[in-house]
C-alpha positions as CSV (number, residue, x, y, z in Angstrom):
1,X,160.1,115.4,193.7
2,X,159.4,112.6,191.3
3,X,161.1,109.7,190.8
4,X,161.8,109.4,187.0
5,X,162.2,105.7,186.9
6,X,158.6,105.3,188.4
7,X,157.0,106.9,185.9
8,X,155.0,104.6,183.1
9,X,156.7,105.6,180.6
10,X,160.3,104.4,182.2
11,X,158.9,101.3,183.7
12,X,160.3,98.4,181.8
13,X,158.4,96.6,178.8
14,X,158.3,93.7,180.9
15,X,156.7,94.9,183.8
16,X,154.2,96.4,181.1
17,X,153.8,93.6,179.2
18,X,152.8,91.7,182.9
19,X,150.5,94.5,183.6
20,X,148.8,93.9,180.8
21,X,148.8,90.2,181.1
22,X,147.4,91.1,184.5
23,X,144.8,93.0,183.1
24,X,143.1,90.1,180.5
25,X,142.7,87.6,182.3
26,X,140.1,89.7,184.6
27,X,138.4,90.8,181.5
28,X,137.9,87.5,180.1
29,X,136.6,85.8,183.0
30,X,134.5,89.1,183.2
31,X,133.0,87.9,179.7
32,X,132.8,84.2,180.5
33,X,129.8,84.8,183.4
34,X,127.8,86.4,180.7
35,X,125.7,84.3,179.2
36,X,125.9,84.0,175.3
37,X,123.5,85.0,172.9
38,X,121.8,81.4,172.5
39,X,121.6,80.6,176.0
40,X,120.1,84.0,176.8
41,X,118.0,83.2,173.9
42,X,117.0,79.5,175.2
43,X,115.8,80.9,178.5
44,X,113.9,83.5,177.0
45,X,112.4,81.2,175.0
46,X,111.3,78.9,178.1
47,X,109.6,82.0,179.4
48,X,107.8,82.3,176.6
49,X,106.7,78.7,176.7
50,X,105.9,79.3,180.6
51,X,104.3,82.1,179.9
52,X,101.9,81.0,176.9
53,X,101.2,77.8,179.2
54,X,99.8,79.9,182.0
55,X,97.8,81.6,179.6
56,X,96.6,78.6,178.5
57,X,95.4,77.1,181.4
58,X,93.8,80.3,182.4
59,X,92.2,80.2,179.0
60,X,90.7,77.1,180.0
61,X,89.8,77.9,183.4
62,X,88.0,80.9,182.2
63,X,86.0,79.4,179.6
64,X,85.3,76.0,182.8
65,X,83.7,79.2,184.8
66,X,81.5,80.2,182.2
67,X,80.1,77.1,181.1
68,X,79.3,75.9,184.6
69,X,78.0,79.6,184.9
70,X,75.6,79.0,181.7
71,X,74.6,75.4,183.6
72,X,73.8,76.8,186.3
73,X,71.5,79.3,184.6
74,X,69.7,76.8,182.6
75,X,69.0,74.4,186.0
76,X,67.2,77.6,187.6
77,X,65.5,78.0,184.4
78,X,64.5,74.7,184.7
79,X,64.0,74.2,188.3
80,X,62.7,77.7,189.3
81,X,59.4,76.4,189.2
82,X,60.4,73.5,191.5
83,X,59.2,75.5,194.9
84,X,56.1,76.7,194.0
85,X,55.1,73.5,192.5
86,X,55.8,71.6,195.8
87,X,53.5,74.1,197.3
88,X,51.0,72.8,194.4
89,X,50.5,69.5,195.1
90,X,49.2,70.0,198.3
91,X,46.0,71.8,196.6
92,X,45.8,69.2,193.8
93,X,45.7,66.3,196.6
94,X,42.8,68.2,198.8
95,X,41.0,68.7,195.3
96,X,41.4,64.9,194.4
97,X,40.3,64.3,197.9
98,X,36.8,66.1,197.3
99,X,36.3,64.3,194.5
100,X,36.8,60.8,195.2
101,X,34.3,61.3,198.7
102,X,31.3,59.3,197.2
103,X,28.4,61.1,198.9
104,X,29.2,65.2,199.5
105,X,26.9,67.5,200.8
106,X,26.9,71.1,200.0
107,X,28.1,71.8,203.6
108,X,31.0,69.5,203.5
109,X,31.8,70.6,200.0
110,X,32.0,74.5,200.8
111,X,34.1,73.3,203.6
112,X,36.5,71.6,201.6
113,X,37.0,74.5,198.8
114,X,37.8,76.6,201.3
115,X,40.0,74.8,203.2
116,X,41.6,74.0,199.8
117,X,41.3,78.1,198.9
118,X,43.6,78.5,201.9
119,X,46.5,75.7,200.5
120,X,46.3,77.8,197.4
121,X,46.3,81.2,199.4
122,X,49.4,80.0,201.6
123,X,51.5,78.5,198.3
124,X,51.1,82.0,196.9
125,X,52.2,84.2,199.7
126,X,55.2,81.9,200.3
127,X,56.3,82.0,196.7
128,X,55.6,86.1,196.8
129,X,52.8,85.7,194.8
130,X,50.2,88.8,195.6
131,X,47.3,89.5,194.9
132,X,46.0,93.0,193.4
133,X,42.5,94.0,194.5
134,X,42.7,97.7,193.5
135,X,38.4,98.5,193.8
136,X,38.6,102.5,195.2
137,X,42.6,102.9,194.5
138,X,43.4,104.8,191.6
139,X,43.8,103.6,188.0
140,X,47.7,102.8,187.6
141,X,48.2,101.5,183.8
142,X,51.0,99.9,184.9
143,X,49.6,97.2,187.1
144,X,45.9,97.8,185.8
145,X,44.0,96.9,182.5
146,X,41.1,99.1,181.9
147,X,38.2,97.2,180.2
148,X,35.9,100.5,180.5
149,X,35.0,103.4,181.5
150,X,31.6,104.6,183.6
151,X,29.7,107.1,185.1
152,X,30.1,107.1,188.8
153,X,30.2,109.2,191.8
154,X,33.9,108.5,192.5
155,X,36.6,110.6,191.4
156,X,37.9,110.2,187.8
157,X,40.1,107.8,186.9
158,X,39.5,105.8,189.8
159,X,39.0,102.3,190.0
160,X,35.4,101.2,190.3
161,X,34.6,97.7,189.5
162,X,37.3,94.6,189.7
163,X,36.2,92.4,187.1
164,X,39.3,90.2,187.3
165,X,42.0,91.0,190.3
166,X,45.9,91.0,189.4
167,X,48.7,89.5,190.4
168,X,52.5,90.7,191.3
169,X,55.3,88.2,191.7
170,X,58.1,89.9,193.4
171,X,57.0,93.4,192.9
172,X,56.8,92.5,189.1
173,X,53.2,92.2,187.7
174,X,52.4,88.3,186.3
175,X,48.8,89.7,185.4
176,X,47.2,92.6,185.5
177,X,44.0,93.5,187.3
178,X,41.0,94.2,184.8
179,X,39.3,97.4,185.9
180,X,36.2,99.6,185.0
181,X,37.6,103.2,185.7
182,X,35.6,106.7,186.4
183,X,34.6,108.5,183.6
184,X,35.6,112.2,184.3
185,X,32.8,114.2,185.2
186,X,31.4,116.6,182.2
């Protein structure tokens, strides 16, 4: 059965005295690859530091984007005009042109407004600048200023006389067209 000399508590104090020896060493060199508190605490303290320096620089970067952002706003503020105005000069020169002519007949003149009505007529509709004729169409107070109302034939609230046209840029209206609207019928 058992061996009573095997036993712990017959072994020899030596051999438990090595055993123990045995023993400590392994657990010291077990708590010599931890790092201590201050070195744990010096690299936490580096990724802090790493840390708040990314934030910085994103910081940074963040508050680059939005002032080229608000730049970039204020140029197409300034230059939004810039197209259309191109589109301008052409009809200022042909005007200039009529002028300085020395001897115009009535003949040539007509000719010349209209020619210089269709500069201005082509700037517009390549800038999306449109034109709102509404005479028949019915009265829409959103793109329409009513100066009036009279008697007529037509149906009510429809749109009888133009006494000014409108204008839409981009669907969005610049000026409205002033109207004399149908009085209903009594």
């Amino acid at each position: 059965m058992t061996n009573p000399e095997n036993t712990p508590q017959s072994l020899p104090e030596t051999e438990v005295a090595a055993a123990a020896t045995t023993e400590a060493p392994a657990a010291e060199s077990h708590t010599d690859t931890l790092p201590s508190v201050e070195e744990q605490f010096r690299a936490l303290e580096l990724k802090a530091a790493e840390h708040y320096d990314a934030w910085l620089r994103a910081k940074a970067e963040g508050e680059n984007i939005r002032r080229r952002a608000q730049e970039d706003i204020a140029k197409a503020h300034k230059f939004a005009v810039e197209k259309f105005a191109g589109e301008l000069l052409a009809v200022k020169d042909s005007l200039e042109a009529a002028l300085a002519v020395p001897e115009q007949t009535v003949d040539s003149f007509k000719s010349g407004v209209e020619l210089t009505l269709k500069q201005l007529v082509s700037a517009f509709e390549k800038n999306a600048l449109v034109e709102v004729n509404p005479a028949g169409e019915k009265f829409d107070p959103h793109k329409h200023q009513a100066i009036g109302m009279v008697d007529s034939e037509q149906d009510a609230n429809t749109v009888v006389t133009v006494l000014q046209k409108g204008y839409l840029i981009a669907d969005r209206v610049l000026r409205p067209a002033l109207v004399m609207v149908a009085k209903p019928k009594s």
